[in-house]
N, C-alpha and C positions, 0 to 999 in steps of 0.2 A: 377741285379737290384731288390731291394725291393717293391711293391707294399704297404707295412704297412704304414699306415695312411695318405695314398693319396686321395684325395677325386676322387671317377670314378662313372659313371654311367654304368652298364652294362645291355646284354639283355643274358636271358639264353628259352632255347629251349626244347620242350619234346623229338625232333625229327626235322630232316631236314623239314623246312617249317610247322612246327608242333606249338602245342601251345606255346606262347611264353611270357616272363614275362620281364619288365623292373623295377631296382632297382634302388638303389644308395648306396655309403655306404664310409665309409673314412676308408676300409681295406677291400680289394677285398677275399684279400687268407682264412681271416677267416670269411669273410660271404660267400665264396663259400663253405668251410668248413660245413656252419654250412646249409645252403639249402642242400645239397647231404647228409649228419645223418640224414635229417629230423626236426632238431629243431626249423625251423624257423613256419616248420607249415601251415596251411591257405591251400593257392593255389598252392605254390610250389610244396607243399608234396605228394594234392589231385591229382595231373595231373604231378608230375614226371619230373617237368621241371627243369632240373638239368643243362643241355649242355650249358655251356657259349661259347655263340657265338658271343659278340662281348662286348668293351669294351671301354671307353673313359675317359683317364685321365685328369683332372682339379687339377687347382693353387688354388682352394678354394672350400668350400664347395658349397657357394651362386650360383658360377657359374653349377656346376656339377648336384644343383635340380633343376636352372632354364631350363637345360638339359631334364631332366629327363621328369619333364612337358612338353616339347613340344613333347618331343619322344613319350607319353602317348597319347596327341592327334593325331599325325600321325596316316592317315590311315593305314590298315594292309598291304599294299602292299608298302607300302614307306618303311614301315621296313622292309620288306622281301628287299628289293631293298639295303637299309643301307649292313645290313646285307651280303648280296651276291657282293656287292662294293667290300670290303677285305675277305670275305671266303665263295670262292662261292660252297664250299662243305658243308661247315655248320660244319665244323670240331671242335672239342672239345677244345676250347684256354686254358681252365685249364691244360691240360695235360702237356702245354707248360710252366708252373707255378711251375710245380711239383706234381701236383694230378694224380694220377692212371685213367686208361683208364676207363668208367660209363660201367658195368655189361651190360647194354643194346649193347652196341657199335661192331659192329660184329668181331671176329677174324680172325687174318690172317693167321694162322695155320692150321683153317680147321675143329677145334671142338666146 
């Protein structure tokens, strides 16, 4: 399944229950892309909040910012709550997309 030019809201995480960012965008793969290079900048970049950890797909764009906006108001513990509903490890859903595991993320090998 393609994620290109769906409209989703997602939230991405510095760290399990760590800072956390909510967006939007009508192509998940290459705005995750483009937050983990660095390019997008700002807040991302400054606090490293790379780990998409949760993500909501929409039939339109209208619907996915009216999303987006309420997600922004929620306090911080609704989202931690959202959030932990479907991955209550905080586990990296890009990976599952096709993006390589985040350098931060610890190994299971032992080095």
């Amino acid at each position: 399944m393609s994620f290109e030019r769906n409209p989703c809201v997602y939230i991405l995480a510095s760290q399990p229950r760590g800072t956390l960012y909510i967006g939007v965008t009508s192509d998940l793969e290459k705005r995750l892309w483009q937050h983990r290079e660095g390019i997008t900048g700002g807040f991302t970049a400054r606090y490293k909040v790379h780990r998409l950890v949760r993500f909501e797909m929409f039939g339109d764009m209208e619907g996915a910012i009216l999303r987006e906006k309420q997600l922004k108001r929620w306090h911080r513990q609704w989202k931690i709550n959202l959030i932990e509903q479907d991955n209550p490890h905080w586990d990296d859903l890009a990976v599952g997309l096709g993006f390589d595991r985040l350098a931060s993320h610890r190994r299971t090998d032992g080095s």
